[in-house]
C-alpha positions as CSV (number, residue, x, y, z in Angstrom):
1,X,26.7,-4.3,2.6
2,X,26.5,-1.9,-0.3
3,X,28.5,-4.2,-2.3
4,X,26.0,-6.9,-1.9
5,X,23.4,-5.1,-2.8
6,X,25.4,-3.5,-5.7
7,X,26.1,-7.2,-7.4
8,X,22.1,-8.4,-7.1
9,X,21.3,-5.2,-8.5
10,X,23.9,-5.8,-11.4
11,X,22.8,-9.1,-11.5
12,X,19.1,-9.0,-11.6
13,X,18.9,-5.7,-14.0
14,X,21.7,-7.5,-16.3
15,X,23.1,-4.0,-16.2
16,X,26.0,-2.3,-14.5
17,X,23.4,1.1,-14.4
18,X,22.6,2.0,-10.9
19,X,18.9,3.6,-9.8
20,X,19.3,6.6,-10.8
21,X,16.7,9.1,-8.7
22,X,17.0,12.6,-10.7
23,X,15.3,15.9,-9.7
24,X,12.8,15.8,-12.0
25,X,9.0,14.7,-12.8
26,X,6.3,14.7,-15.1
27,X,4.0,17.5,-14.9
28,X,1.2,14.9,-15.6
29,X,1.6,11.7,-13.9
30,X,-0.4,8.5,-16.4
31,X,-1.7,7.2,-13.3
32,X,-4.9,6.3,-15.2
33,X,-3.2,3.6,-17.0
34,X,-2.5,2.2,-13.9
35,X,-4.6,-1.3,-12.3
36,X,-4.3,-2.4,-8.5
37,X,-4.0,1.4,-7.8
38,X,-3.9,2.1,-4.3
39,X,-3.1,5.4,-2.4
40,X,-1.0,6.7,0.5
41,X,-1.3,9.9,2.5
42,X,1.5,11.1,4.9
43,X,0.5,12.9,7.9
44,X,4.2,13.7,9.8
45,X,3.5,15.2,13.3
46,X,4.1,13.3,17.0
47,X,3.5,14.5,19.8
48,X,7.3,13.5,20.9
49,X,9.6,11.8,18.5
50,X,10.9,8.5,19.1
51,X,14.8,8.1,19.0
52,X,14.5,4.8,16.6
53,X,11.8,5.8,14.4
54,X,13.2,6.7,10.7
55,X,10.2,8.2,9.1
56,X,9.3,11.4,8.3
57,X,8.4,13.0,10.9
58,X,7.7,16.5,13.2
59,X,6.7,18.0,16.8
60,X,3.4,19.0,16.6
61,X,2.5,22.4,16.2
62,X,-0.9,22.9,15.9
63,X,-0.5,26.2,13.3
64,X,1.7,24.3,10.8
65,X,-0.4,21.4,11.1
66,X,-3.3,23.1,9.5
67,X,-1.3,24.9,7.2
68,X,-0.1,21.5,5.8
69,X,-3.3,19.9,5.9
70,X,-4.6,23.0,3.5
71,X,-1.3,22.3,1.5
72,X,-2.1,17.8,1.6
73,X,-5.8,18.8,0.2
74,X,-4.6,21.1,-2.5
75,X,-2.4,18.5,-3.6
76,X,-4.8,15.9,-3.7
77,X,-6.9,18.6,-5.9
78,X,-3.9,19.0,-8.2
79,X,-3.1,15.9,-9.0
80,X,-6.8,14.2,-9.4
81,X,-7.8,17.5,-11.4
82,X,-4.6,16.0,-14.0
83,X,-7.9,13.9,-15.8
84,X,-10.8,14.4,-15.8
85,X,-12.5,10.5,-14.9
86,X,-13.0,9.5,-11.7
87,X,-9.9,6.9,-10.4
88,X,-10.8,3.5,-9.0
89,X,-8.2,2.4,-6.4
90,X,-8.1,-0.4,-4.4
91,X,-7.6,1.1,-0.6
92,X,-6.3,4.6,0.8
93,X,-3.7,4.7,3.9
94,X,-2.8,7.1,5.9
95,X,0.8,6.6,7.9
96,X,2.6,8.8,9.9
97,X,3.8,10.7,11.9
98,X,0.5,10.3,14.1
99,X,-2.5,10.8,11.6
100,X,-4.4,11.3,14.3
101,X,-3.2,14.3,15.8
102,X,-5.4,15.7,12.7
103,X,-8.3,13.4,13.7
104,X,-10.6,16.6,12.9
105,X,-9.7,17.1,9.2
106,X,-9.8,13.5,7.4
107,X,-13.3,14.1,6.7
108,X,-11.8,17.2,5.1
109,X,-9.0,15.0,3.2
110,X,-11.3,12.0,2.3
111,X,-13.9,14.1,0.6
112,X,-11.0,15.5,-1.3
113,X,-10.2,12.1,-2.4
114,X,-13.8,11.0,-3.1
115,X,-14.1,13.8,-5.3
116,X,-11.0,12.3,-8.0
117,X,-11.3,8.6,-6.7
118,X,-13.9,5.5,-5.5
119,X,-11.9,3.1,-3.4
120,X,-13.2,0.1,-3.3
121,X,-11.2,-1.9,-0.1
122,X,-11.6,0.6,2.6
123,X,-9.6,2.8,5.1
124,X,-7.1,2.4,6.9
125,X,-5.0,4.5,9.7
126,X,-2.0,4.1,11.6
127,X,-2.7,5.0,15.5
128,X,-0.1,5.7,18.5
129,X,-1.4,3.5,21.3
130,X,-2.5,6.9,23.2
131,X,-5.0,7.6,20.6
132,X,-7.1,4.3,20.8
133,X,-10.0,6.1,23.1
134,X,-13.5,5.9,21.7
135,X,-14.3,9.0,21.1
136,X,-11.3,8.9,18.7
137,X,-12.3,5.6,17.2
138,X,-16.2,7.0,16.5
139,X,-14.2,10.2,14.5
140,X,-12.6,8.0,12.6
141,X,-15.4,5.3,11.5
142,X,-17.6,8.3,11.3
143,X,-15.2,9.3,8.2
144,X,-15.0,6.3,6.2
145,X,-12.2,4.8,7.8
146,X,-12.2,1.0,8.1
147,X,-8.9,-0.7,9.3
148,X,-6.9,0.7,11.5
149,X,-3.1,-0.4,13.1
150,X,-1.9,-0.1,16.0
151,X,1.6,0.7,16.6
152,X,2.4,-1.5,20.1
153,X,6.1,-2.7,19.1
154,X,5.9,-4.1,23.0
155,X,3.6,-4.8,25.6
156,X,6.3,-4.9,28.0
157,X,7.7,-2.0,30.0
158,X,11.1,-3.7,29.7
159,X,11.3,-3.1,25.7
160,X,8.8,0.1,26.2
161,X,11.9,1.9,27.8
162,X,14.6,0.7,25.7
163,X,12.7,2.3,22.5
164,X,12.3,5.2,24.4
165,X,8.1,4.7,24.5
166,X,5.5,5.7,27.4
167,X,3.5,2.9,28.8
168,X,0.2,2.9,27.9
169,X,-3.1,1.4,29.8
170,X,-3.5,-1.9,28.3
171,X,-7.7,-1.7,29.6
172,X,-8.3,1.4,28.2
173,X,-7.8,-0.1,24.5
174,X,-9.5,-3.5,25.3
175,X,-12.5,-1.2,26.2
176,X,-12.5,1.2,23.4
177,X,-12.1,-1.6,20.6
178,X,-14.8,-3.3,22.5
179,X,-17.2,-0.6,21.8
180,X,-16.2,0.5,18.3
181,X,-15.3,-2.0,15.9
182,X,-13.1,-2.1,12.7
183,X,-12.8,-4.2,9.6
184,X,-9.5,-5.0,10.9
185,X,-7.6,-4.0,13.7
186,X,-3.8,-4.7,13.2
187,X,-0.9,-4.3,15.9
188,X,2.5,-3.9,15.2
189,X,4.9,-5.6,16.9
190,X,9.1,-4.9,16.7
191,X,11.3,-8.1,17.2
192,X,15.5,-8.5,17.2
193,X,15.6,-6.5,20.2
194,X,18.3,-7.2,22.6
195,X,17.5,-10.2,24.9
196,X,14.4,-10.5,23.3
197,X,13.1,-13.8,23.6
198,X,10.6,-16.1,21.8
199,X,8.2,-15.7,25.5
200,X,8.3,-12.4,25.1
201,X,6.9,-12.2,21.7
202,X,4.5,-14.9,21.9
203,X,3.1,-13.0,25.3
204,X,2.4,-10.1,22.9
205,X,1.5,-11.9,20.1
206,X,-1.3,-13.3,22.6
207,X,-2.2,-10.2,24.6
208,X,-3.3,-8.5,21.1
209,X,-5.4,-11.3,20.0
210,X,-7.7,-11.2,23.0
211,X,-7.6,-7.7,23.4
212,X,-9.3,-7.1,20.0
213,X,-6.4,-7.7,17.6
214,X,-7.5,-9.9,14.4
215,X,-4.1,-9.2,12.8
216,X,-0.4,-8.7,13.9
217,X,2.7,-7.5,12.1
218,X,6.0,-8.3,13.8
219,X,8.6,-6.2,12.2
220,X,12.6,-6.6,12.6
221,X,14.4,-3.7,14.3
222,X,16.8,-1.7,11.9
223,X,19.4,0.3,13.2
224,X,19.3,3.1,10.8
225,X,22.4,5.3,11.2
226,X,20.6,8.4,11.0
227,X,18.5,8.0,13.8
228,X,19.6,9.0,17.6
229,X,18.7,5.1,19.0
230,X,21.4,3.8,20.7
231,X,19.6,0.1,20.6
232,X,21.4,-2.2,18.9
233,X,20.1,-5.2,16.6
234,X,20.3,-8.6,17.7
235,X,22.5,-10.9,15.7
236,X,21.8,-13.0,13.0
237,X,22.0,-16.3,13.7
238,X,19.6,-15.3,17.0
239,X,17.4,-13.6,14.6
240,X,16.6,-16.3,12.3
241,X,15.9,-18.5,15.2
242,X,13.4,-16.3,16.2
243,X,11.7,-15.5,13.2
244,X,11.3,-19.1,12.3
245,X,10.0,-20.0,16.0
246,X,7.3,-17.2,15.6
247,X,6.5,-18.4,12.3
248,X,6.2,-21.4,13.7
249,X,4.3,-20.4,16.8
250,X,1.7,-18.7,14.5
251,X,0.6,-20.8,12.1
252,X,0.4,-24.1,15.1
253,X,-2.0,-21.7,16.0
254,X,-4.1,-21.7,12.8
255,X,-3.2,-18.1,12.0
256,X,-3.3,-16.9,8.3
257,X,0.1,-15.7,7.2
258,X,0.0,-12.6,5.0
259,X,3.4,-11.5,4.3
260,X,6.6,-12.1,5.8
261,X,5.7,-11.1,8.9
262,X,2.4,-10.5,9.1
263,X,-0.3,-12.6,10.7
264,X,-3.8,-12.6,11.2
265,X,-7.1,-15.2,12.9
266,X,-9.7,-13.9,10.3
267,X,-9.3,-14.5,6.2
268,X,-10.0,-11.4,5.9
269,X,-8.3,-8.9,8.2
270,X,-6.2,-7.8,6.0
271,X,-3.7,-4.8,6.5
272,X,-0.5,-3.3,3.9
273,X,0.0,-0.1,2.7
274,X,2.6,-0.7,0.0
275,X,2.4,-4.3,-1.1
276,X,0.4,-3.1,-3.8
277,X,1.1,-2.9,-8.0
278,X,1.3,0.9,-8.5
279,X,0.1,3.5,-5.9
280,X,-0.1,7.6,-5.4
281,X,1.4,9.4,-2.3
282,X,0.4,12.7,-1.0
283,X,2.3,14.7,1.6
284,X,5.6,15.2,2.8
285,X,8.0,11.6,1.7
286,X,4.9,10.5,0.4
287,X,6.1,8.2,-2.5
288,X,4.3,7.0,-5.8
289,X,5.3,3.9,-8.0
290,X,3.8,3.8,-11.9
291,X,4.5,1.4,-14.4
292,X,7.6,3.0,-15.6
293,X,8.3,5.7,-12.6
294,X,8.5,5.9,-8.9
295,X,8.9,9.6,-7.2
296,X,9.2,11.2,-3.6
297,X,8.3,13.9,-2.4
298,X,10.3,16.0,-0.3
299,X,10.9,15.7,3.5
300,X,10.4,19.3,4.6
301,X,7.0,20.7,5.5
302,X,7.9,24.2,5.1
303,X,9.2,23.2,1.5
304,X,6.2,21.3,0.5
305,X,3.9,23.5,1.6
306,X,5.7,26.1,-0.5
307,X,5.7,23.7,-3.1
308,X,1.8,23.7,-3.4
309,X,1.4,27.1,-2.9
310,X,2.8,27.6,-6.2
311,X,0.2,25.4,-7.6
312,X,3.3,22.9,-8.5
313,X,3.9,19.4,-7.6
314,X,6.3,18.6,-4.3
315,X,8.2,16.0,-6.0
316,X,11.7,15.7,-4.4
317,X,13.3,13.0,-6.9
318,X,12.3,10.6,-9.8
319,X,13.8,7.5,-11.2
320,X,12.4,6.3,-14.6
321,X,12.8,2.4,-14.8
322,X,14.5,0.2,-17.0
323,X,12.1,-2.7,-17.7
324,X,14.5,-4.8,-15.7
325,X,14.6,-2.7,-12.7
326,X,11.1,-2.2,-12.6
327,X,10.7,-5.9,-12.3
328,X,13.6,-6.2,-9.7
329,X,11.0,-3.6,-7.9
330,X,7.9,-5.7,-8.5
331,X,9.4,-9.0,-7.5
332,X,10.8,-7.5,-4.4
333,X,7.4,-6.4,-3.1
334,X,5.4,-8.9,-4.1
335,X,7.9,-11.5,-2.5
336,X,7.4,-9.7,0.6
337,X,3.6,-11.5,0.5
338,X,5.7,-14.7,0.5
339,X,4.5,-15.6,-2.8
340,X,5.2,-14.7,-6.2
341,X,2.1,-16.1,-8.9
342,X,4.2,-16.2,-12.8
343,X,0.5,-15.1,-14.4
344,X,0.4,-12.2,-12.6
345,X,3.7,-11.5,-13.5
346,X,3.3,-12.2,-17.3
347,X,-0.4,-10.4,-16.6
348,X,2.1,-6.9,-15.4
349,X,4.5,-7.4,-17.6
350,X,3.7,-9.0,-20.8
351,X,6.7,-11.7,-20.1
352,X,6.7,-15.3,-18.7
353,X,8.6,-15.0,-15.4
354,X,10.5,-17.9,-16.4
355,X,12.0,-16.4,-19.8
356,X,13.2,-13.4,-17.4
357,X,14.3,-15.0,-14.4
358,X,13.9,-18.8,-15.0
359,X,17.8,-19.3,-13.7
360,X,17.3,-17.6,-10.5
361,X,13.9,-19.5,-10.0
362,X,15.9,-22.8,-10.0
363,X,18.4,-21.9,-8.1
364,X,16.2,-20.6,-5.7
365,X,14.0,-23.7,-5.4
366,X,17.6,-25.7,-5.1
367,X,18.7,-23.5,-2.3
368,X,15.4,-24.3,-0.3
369,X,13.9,-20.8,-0.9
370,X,11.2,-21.5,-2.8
371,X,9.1,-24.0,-3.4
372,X,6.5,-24.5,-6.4
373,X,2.8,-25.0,-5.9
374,X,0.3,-25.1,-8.6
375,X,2.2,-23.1,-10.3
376,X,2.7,-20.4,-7.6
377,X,6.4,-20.3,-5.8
378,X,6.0,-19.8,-2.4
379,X,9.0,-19.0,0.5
380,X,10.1,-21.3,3.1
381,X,10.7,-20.7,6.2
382,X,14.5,-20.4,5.0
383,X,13.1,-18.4,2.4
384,X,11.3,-15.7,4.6
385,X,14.4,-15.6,6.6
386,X,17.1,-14.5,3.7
387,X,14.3,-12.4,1.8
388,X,14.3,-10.3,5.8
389,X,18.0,-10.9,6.0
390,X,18.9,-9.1,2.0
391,X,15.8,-6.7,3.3
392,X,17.6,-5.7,5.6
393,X,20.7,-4.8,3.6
394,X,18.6,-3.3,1.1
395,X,17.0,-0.7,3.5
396,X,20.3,0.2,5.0
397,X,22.4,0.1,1.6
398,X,19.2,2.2,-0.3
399,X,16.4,3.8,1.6
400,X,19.2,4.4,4.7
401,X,21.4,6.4,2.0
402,X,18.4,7.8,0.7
403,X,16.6,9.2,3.6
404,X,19.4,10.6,5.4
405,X,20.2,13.0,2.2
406,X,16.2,14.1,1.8
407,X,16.2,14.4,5.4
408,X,18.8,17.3,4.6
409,X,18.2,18.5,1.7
410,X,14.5,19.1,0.2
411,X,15.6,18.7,-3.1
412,X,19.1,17.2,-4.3
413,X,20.3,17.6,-7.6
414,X,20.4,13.5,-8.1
415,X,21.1,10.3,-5.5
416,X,22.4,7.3,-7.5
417,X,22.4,3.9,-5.2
């Protein structure tokens, strides 16, 4: 696995230099230089903590809660107070954790990030099945927020008890979407799990779609070693049947694929929180990308709350970017939208594609990968496939390593992958 991932990395950067995250940062991050800025805010408290789930995460307490909210806001403050013009951005997020559980102070944190920054695509929220109740719903639209997803991963009690989740009453969220509506309402969906069948998924795929879904986003299971799941992944020549049979499934259907594995019945329910050029984090793991940087913060509340206290910025580790790497980074994410456009890559970078990566373009389209439209290279179905199949060594060669370290430590000395 690591060995893979360690000769595309050599391969694509033309270097033998790993990524090199440091504990360092810049006082003053240039996000103003930035366009397609978007921003991401980390709320990290459950109510219980699910064995499978990687992300950062915490029991709810409610008196640390609102000591880290104060902390989140102060760092919004400290970082938008870096310049002294207001920020367009594309779209704010907030992930989780449950962001909910603090339902009562995003007004609190979106005024915060009205005062530095206009965003121009809207809100959006990630909500635990539990919380989709109207009076929720009305708190949330009341405070600017537009989109929200839903995180399902199984309408069936069979695949609810093998991640370890509570059923939930399937009526209660028809009802409440009924009554308050969103710009987009996303579910998310996990597939690869054991004896999971193409049925299965195209039952759910269904039930969200007439229960007020207009967009969908089926993600793989990944068995990250650090987590307590005992649930194991299902093999890979299964998987890839499955993935192209729900590919397939959607778009007979006349649903509008977005990204690898997200689908939706409207042009413009649209929902991603990091397929985006350059974005800002706040909170806990909250990460930012730049043109030339990307930076996390640290894991632990207590630690980032310190952090801000001190008036200094929670920033865990840092890589500065070769130019190659940061295009390695680019054409990773933007991949992930299953198209890669060469003028918005010359646009980014100041380089045709072609002059950078012309060899592996060819062999690409030769492999069946790719295949060029107008211009624009867009993945097959074989494509998608391999790009979730090296995803998936990519998260548990890097982010896996990564995690379980920050997890442990608030902030190492340096983590080289």
């Amino acid at each position: 696995m690591s060995v893979l991932t360690s000769l595309t990395r050599m391969w694509l950067t033309r270097s033998l230099k790993p990524f090199s995250f440091k504990n360092e940062y810049d006082d003053i991050l240039p996000y103003p230089e930035c366009e397609g800025l978007g921003l991401y805010i980390h709320i990290p408290f459950c109510k219980s903590i699910c064995s499978f789930c990687p992300y950062c995460k915490v029991k709810y307490d409610e008196e640390l809660c609102s000591r880290y909210i104060d902390a989140l806001i102060n760092e919004i403050h400290l970082v938008g107070n870096q310049h002294n013009k207001k920020k367009t951005v594309t779209s704010l997020y907030f992930g989780g954790g449950t962001p909910a559980l603090a339902a009562d102070r995003l007004g609190d944190i979106i005024s915060a990030v009205r005062e530095h920054f206009t965003i121009t695509d809207g809100i959006g929220l990630e909500l635990h099945p539990d919380n989709v109740t109207c009076d929720v719903l009305k708190m949330l639209k009341a405070v600017g927020v537009t989109k929200i997803s839903i995180g399902i991963q199984s309408f069936r009690n069979k695949y609810q008890n093998i991640l370890g989740r509570s059923s939930f009453d399937l009526n209660a969220i028809k009802n409440a979407l009924e009554k308050v509506r969103f710009e987009t309402v996303s579910m998310d969906f996990i597939f690869a799990l054991p004896s999971q069948t193409l049925e299965d998924l195209k039952s759910d795929i269904d039930t969200a779609f007439s229960i007020g879904a207009n967009h969908i986003a089926i993600y793989p299971f990944i068995d990250f070693t650090f987590t307590d799941s005992k649930v194991k992944a299902m093999a890979k020549k299964e998987k890839k049947a499955l993935l192209d049979s729900i590919t397939e499934y959607c778009l007979d259907k006349g649903y509008i694929r977005s990204s690898i594995w997200t689908f939706s019945n409207e042009k413009d329910a649209k929902y991603s929180s990091m397929t985006r050029d350059n974005f800002l984090g706040f909170g806990c793991s909250a990460t930012t990308l730049l043109k030339e940087q990307f930076k996390i913060n640290t894991f632990s509340v207590e630690e980032y709350i310190k952090r801000i206290s001190q008036k200094t910025l929670p920033t865990s580790l840092t890589i500065r970017f070769t130019k190659r790497q940061r295009m390695v980074y680019y054409l990773f994410w933007t991949a992930y939208s299953t198209k890669i456009n060469p003028r918005d890559f010359e646009s980014f970078f100041g380089v045709p594609i072609k002059k950078m990566y012309g060899l592996e373009l060819w062999l690409a389209k030769l492999m069946g990968f790719v295949v060029e439209e107008n211009g624009v290279y867009k993945l097959t179905l074989k494509g998608a496939f391999y790009y979730h199949y090296y995803e998936n060594f990519y998260t548990l060669a890097y982010i896996d390593k990564m995690w379980e370290i920050m997890r442990k430590e608030a902030f190492p000395e340096k983590i080289e992958l």
